[in-house]
LOZA-61059 format. One record per residue (C-alpha): residue in one letter; y, x, z. Coordinates in Angstrom, 3 decimals, padded with zeros to 6 digits. Each point is the difference from the previous one (the first is absolute). Layout:
# residues N
residuo | y | x | z
A | Y | X | Z
...
//
This chain:
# residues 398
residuo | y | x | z
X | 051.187 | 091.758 | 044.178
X | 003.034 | -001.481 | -001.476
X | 000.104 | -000.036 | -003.770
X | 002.543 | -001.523 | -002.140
X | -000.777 | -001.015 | -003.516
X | 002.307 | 000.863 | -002.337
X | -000.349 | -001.759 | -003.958
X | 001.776 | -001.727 | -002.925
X | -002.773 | -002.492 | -001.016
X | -000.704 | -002.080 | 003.531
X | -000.229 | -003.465 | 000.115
X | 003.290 | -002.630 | 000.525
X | 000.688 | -003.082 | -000.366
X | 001.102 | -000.555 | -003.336
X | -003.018 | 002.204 | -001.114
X | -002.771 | -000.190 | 002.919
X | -002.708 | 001.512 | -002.659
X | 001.461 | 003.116 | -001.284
X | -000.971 | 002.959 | 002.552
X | -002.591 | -002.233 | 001.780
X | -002.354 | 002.892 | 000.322
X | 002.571 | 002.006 | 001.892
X | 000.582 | -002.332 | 002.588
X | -003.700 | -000.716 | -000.305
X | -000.513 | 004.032 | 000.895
X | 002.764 | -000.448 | 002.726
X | -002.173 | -003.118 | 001.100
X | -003.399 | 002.475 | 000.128
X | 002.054 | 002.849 | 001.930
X | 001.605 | -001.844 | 002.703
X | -003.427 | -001.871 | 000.418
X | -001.821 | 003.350 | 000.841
X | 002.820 | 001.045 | 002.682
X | 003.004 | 000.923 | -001.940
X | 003.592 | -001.713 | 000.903
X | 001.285 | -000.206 | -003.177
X | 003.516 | -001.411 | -001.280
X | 001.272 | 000.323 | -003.853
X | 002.902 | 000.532 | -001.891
X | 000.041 | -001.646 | -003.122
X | 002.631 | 001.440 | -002.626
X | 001.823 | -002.662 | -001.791
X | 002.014 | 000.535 | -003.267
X | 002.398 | -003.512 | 000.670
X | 000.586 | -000.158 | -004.176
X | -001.240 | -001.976 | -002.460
X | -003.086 | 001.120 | -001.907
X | 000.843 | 001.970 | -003.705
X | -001.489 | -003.036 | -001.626
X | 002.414 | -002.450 | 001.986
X | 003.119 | 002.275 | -000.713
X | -001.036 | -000.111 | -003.641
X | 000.361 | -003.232 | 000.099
X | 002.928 | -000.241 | 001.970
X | 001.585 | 002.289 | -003.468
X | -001.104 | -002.907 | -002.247
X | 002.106 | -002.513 | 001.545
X | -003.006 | -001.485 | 002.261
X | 000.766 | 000.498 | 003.635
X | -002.983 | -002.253 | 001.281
X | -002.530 | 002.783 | 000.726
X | 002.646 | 002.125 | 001.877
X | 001.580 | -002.234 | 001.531
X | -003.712 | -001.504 | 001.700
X | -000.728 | 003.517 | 000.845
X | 003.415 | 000.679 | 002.208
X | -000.671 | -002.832 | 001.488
X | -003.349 | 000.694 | 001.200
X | 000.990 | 003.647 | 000.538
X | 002.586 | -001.448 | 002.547
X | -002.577 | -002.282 | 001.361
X | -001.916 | 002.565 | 001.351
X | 000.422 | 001.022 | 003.671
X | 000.835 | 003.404 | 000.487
X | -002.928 | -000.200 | 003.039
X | -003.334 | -001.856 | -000.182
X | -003.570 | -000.306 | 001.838
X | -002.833 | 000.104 | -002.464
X | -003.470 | -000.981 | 001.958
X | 001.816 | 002.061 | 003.089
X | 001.078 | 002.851 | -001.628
X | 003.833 | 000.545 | 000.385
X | 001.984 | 000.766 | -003.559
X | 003.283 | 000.785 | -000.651
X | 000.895 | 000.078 | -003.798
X | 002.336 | 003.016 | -000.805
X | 002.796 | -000.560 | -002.686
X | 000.495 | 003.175 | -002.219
X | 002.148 | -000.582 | -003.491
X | -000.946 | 002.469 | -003.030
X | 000.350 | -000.203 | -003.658
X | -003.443 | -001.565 | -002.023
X | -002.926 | 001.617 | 000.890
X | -000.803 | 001.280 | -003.993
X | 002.971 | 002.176 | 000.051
X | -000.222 | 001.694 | 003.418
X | -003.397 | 000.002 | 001.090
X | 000.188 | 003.717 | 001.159
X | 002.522 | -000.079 | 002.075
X | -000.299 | -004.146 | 000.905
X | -001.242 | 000.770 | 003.575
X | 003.497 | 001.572 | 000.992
X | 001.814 | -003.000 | -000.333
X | -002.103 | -001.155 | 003.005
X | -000.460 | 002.607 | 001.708
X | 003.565 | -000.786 | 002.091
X | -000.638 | -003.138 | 000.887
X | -003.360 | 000.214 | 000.804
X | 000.706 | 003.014 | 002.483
X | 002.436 | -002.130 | 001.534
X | -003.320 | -002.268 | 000.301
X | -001.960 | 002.593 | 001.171
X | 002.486 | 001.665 | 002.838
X | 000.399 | -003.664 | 001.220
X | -003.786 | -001.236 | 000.591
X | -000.388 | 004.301 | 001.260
X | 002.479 | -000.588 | 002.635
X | -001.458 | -003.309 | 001.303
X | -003.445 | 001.372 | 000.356
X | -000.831 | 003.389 | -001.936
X | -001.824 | -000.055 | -003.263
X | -003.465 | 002.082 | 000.309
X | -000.612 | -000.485 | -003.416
X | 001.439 | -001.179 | -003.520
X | -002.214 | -001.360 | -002.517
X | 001.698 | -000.761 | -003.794
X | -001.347 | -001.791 | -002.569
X | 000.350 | 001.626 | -003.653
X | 001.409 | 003.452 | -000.657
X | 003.531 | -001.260 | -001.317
X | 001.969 | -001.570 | 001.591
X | -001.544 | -000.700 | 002.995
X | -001.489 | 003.447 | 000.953
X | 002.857 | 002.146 | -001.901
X | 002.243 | -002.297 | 002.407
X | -001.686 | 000.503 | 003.121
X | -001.031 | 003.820 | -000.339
X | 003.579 | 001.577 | 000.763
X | -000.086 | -002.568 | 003.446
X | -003.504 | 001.076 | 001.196
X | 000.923 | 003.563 | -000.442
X | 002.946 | 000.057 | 001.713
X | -001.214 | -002.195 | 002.997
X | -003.531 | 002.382 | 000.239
X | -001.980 | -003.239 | -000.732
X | -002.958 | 000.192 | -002.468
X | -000.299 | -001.924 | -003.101
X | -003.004 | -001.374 | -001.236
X | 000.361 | -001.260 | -003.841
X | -002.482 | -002.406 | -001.759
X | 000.654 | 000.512 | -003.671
X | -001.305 | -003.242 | -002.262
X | -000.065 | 000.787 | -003.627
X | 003.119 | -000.934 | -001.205
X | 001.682 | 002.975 | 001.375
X | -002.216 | 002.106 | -001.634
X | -000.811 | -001.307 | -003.268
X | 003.235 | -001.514 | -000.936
X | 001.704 | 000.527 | -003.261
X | 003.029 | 000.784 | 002.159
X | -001.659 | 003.141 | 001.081
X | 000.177 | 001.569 | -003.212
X | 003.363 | 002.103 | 000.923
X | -000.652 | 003.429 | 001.543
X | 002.597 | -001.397 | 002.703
X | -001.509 | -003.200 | 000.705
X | -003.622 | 002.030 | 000.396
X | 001.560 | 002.581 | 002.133
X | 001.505 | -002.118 | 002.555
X | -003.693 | -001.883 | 000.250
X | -001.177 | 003.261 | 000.460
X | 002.430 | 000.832 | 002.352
X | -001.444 | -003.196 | 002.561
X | -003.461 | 000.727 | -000.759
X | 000.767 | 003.462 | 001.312
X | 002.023 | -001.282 | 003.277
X | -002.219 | -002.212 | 000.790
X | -002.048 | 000.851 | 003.106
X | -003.078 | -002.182 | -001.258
X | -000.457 | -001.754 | -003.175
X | -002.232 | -003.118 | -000.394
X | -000.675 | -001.672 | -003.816
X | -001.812 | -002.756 | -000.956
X | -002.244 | 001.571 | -002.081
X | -001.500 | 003.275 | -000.401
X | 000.996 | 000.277 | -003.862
X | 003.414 | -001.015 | 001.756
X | -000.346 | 003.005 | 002.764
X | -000.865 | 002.513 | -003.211
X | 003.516 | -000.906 | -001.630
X | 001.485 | 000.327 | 003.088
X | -001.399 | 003.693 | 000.914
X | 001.005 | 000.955 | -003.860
X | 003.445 | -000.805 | 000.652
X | -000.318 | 001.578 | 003.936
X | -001.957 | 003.083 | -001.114
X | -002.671 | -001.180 | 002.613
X | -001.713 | -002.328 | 001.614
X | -001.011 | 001.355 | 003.392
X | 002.398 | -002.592 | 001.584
X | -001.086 | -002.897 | -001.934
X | -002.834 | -002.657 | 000.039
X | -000.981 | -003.428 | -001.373
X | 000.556 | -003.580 | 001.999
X | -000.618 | -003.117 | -002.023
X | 001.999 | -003.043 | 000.174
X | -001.781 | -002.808 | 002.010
X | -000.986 | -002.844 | -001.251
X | -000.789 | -002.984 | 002.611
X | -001.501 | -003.840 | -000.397
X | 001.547 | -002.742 | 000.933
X | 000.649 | -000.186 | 003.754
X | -001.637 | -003.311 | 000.180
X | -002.790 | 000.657 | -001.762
X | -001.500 | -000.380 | -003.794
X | 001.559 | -003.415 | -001.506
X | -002.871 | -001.578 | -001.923
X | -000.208 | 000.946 | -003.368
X | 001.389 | -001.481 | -003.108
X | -002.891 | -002.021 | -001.316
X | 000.523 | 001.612 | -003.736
X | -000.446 | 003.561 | -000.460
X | 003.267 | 001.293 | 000.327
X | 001.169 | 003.514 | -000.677
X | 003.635 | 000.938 | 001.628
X | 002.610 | 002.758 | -000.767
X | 002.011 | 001.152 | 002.841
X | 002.927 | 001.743 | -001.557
X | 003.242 | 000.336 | -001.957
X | 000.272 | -001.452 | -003.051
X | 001.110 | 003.281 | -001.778
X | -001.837 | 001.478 | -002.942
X | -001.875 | 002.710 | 001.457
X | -001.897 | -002.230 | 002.515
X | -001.827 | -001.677 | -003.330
X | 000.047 | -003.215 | 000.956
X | -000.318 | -000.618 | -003.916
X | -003.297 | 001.596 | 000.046
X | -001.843 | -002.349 | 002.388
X | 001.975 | -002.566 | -002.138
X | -002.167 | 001.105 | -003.025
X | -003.075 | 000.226 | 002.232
X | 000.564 | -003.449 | 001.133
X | 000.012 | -000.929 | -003.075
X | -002.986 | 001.346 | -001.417
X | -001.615 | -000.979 | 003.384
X | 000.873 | -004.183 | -000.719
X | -003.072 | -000.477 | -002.135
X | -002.658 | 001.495 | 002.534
X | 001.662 | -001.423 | 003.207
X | 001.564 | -003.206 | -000.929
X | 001.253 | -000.362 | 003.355
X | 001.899 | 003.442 | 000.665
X | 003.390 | 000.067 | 001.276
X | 002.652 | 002.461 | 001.089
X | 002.400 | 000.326 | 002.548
X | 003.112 | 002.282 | -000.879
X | 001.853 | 001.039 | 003.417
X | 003.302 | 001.726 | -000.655
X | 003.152 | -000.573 | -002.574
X | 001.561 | 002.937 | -002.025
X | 001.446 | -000.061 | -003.330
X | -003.604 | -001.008 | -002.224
X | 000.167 | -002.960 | 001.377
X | 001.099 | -002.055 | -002.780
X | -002.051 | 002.012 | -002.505
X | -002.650 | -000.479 | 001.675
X | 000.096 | -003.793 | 000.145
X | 000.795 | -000.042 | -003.673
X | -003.367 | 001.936 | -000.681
X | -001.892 | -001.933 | 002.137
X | 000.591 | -003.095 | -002.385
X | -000.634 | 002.244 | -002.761
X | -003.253 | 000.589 | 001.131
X | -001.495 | -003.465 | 001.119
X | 000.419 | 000.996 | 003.335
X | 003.403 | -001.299 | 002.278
X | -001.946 | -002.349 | 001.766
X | -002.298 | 002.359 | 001.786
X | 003.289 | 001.818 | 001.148
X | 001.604 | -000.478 | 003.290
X | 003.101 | 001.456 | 000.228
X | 000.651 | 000.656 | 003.621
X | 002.932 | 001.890 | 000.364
X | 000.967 | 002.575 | 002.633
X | -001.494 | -001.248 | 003.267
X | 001.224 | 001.983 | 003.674
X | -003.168 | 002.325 | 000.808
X | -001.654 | -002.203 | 002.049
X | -000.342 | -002.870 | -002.500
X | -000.946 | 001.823 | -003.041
X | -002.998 | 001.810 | 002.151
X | -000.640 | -003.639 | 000.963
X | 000.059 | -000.972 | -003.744
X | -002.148 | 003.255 | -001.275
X | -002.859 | -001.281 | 002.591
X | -000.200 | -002.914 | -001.507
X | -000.770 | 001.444 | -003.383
X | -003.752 | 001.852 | -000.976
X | 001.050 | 003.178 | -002.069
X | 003.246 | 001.961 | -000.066
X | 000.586 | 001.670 | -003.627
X | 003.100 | 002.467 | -000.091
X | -000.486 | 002.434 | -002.297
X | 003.254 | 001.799 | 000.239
X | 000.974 | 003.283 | -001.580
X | 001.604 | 002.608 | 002.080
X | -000.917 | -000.944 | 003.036
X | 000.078 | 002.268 | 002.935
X | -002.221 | -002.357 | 002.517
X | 001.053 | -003.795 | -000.593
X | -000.464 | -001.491 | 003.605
X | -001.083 | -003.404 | -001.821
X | -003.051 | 001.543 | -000.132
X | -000.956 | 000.811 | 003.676
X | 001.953 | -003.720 | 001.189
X | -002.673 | -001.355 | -003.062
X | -003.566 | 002.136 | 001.832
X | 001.567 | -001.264 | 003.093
X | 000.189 | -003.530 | -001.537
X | -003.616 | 000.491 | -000.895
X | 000.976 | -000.196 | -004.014
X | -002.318 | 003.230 | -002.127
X | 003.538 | 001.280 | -001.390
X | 000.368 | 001.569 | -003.856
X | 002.293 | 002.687 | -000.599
X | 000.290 | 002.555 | -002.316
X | -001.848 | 003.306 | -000.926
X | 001.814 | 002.904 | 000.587
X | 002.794 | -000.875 | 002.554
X | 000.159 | 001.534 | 003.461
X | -000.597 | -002.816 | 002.062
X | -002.463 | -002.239 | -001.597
X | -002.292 | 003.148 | -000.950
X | 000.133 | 001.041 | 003.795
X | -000.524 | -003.799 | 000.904
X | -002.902 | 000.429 | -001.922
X | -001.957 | 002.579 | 001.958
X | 000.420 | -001.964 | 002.854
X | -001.331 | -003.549 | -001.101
X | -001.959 | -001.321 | -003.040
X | 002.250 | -003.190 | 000.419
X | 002.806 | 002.439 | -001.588
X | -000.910 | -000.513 | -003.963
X | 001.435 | 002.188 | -002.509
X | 001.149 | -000.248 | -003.803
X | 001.400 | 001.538 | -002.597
X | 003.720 | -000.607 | -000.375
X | 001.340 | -002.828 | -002.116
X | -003.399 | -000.915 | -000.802
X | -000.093 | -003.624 | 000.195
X | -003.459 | -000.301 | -001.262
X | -001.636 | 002.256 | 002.597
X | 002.200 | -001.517 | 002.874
X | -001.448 | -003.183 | -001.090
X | -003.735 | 001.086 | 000.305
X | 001.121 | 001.770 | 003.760
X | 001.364 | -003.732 | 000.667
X | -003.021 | -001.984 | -000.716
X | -002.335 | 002.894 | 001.777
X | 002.172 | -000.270 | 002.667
X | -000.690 | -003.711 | -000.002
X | -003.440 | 000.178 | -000.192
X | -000.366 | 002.450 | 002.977
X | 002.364 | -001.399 | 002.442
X | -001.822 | -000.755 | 002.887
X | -001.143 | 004.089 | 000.217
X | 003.058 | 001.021 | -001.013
X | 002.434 | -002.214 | 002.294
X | -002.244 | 001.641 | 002.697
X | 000.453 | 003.592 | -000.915
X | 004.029 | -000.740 | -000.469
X | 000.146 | -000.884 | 003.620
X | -002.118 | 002.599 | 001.104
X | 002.017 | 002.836 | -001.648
X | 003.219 | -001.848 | 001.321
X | -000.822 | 000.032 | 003.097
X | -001.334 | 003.717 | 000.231
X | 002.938 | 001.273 | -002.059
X | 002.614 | -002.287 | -000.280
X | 001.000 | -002.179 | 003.161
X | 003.382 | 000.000 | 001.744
X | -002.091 | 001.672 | 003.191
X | -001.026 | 003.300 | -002.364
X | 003.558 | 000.109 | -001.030
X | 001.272 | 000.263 | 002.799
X | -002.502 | 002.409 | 001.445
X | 000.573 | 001.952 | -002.736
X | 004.030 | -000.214 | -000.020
X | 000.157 | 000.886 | 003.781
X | -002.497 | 002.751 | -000.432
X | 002.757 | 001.206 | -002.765
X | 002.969 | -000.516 | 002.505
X | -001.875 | 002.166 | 002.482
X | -000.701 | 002.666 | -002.257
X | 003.709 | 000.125 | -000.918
X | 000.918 | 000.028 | 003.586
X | -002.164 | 003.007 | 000.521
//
């Protein structure tokens, strides 16, 4: 079957990390007998944040972004698969987002009739409601081609959705959409409340896989890692706190923070507050493959993020062999949790108790780095994935 992959977040290479677990799913499918090409869209202006700056005088940030914007081929080959990255313009995505999806919809039919013509589409997969599956829905129709849409949380839950509009034209995908696949199954029940069902829906996790070469030895201090965004509703500041109160009892603890974002600098300046900066090692963003390489290296990953509709850190930490801590009460960590004891839970921003999950972890790491691959590779390996994403395709197809 021939499926093409339509989404907005997909890797490239000014940004090879955001949208990893698309291409990651794209990886899974064509592995288990899918030929698979993607369209990426690709807004070619600066970010709101650069053009703010651009206003104050300071054309730096805008300026570096064009430039890597026109750096970008409008064709690449990522591990094989064939992209082609799809140039739409539209206003900010705050004041539009329920009709954002039309101003792609042109050019990525255009897209669409091309690649159909070459060698006809079976199938079209989009990532995210808006824009990618409001974009692609009018196409599929009109060509007779099924859509399959994987829906991630942030087209669900997004403050965005609050309009009647915006929430009717999510609707409207959910409800053209011949099969619907969401991370989670607290994701799949917002999904069949907008849909008004859910007979055509069902859960596939992210994947999460080790290092291709193997575990890297591990860091000779304990050493907890967060693998995320440095944006306030990850809580890095919590497992700052915990660190913290952790430094008496395990004089050697350290922490590895993968990702940037805009706490970055607050963060730092608490860290010296607290005793603390030099047990933190600010990585940075790292390409996929090198911050999985990084996270194996580390014994325990604590992210105990709020709102948080799966958070694939988690199943690239089990795969890792790191117990991961997460947070009561969220869709993906709670389901995580019936599926491995190496998932720990905790209140949210509760420093203290993620602190006392931390050191537990610690002390139990031998069981739990076992159980963590276990579950990974039962639930959570590139090889289900793409069993299970085929088995989607074919459903659609029928």
């Amino acid at each position: 079957m021939r499926v093409c992959v339509v989404a907005e977040y997909y890797p490239r290479r000014r940004d090879p990390v955001t949208g990893a677990w698309a291409h990651r799913q794209a990886l899974a499918a064509r592995d288990a007998g899918a030929e698979v090409t993607v369209l990426a869209l690709e807004r070619p202006l600066p970010s709101a944040e650069a053009g703010r700056e651009l206003a104050r005088g300071r054309a730096g940030r805008a300026r570096a972004e064009w430039e890597a914007v026109r750096e970008q081929p409008r064709r690449d080959t990522l591990d094989g698969i064939e992209v082609e990255y799809v140039r739409f313009a539209s206003p900010p995505r705050e004041s539009s987002y329920a009709s954002w999806h039309r101003w792609a919809q042109r050019p990525l039919a255009r897209a669409l009739d091309r690649l159909h013509a070459e060698r006809p589409i079976d199938l079209v997969h989009a990532h995210y409601a808006l824009p990618a599956g409001g974009a692609a829905l009018p196409w599929a129709q009109r060509a007779g081609v099924p859509l399959v849409l994987s829906v991630h949380g942030g087209d669900l839950l997004s403050p965005l959705l609050t309009t009647p509009s915006a929430r009717s034209a999510v609707a409207g995908v959910l409800r053209g959409a011949r099969v619907t696949i969401a991370n989670s199954r607290g994701m799949l029940r917002e999904a069949a409340r907008l849909a008004g069902g859910d007979d055509r829906m069902r859960v596939i996790h992210p994947p999460g896989e080790p290092p291709p070469a193997g575990p890297p030895p591990r860091r000779t201090d304990p050493t907890l890692a967060t693998l995320a965004n440095l944006d306030p509703r990850k809580r890095h500041a919590d497992v700052l706190e915990a660190l913290a109160a952790l430094a008496p009892r395990i004089p050697d603890l350290r922490w590895v923070v993968i990702g940037h974002g805009p706490e970055r600098e607050a963060l730092a300046a608490r860290a010296s507050d607290l005793g603390v900066a030099a047990r933190v090692e600010w990585a940075g963003a790292l390409p996929p493959a090198e911050a999985v390489a990084e996270l194996a290296r580390c014994h325990v990953l604590a992210m105990p993020s709020v709102h948080e509709a799966f958070g694939v850190a988690y199943t690239e930490a089990l795969s890792c062999g790191l117990p991961a801590i997460g947070c009561a009460g969220e869709p993906g960590p709670e389901e995580l949790a019936e599926l491995t004891g190496a998932m720990l839970l905790v209140p949210p921003r509760d420093p203290a108790r993620l602190a006392e999950a931390i050191e537990d972890a610690l002390a139990r790491l031998g069981e739990l780095s076992e159980s963590a691959r276990a579950a990974a590779a039962d639930h959570f390996s590139l090889a289900v994935c793409g069993q299970l994403t085929v088995a989607a395709y074919e459903d659609a197809l029928r």
